[in-house]
N, C-alpha and C positions, 0 to 999 in steps of 0.2 A: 548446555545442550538444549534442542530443541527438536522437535518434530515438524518438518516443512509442508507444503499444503499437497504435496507428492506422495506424504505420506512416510519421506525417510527422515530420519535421524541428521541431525546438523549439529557439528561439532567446535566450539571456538573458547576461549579464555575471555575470563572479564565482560565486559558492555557489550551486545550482541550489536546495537549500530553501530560502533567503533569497530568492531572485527569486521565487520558489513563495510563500510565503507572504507578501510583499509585494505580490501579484498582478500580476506581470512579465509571466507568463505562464497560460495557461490548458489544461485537457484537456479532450480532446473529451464527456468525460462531465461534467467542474464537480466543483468541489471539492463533499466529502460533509457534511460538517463542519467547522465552525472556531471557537474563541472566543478569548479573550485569549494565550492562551500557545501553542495546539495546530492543527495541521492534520488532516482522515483525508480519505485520498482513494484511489482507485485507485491501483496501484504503474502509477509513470508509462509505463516501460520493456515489461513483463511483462503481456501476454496472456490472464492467469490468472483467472478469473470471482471474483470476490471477493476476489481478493489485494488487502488493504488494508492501507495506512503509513498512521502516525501518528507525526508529525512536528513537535518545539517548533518556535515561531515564531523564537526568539531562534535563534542560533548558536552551537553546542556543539560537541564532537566525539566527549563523552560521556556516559554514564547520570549517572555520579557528580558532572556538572557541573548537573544538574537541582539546586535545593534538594527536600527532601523535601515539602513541599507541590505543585510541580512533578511530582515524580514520583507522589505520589497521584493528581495529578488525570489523567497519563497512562495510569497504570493503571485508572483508573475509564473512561477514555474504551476504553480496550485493551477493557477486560470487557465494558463495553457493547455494544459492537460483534460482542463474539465471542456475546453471548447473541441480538442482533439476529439475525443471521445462522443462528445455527439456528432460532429461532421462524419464522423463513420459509425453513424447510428448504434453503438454501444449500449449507451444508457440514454434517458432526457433530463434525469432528475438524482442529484447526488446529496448526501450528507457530507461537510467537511466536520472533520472531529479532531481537534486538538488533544494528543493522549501528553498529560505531565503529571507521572509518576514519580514517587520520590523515589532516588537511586538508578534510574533508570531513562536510557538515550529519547529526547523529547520529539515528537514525531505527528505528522499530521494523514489523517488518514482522509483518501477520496474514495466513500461509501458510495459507490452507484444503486440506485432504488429499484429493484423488480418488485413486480406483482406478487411474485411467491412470499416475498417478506412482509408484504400488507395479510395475506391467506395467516399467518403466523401470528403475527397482531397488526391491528391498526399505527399504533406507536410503535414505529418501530425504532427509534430512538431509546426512550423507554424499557422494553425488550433488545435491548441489542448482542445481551448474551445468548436469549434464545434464541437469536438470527445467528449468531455466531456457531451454537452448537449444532445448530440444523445445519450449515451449510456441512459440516466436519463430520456430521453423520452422513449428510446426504451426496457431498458431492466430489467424496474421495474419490474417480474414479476417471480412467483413461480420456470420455470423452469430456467431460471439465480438464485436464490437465494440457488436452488440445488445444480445446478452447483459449486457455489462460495462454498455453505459448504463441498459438493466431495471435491475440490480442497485444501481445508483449512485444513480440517481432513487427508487429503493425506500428503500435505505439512508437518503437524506437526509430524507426522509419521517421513516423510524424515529428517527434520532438528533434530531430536533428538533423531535421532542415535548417 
């Protein structure tokens, strides 16, 4: 179980990417993208206006378990995305983060940089849990959840040209 960035309860069995990309379950906004191998979608958890994962279909734990076509074509989907996003002025400036956890579906997150998360710390790499709990304190609320689905409905628009 999980608490989604909406603020509800999400319910699924086993690897939450695997229930995710087997369509177990759903966000309030709809997946952005998806084709044979890959997911992008709003980060489930995080409140963040364009924070977007990209996510294999299959189950890994790491980069190096991608093969190199794999990994090309998640980096093509990465770039795409991040050039989307500023043609419609979005963000200018993103962190990519590679999360490999053990036991857990391997996933690349597209961190867009606001000012608000420099106000919080300078590093905000470094800080990234603090950026993480401020947004979950701060930005549970109706007009982020617009926001997030403008931006989603927009993106999937973009990515599927």
């Amino acid at each position: 179980m999980m608490i989604n960035y909406c603020n509800e309860e999400v319910r699924f069995d086993g690897c939450p990417g695997c229930a995710y990309a087997k369509h177990e379950f759903e966000l309030p906004c709809g997946m952005i993208f998806e084709n044979n191998n890959f997911t992008l979608s709003q980060d489930w958890e995080l409140p963040i206006v364009g924070f977007l994962v990209v996510a294999p279909k299959r189950h890994i734990e790491k980069l190096a378990e991608l093969s190199k076509q794999e990994r090309d074509e998640m980096f093509d989907i990465v770039n795409k995305t991040i050039i989307k996003l500023r043609e419609n002025n979005i963000c200018d400036r993103f962190d990519i983060i590679f999360e490999e956890k053990e036991n857990r579906h391997f996933h690349v997150w597209i961190m867009p940089r606001y000012n608000w998360m420099k106000e919080i710390n300078e590093d905000i790499i470094d800080n990234i849990g603090k950026i993480f709990e401020y947004a979950k304190t701060n930005f549970r609320n109706k007009e982020t959840y617009d926001k997030i689905a403008d931006i989603s409905s927009l993106m999937r628009e973009e990515m599927n040209k």
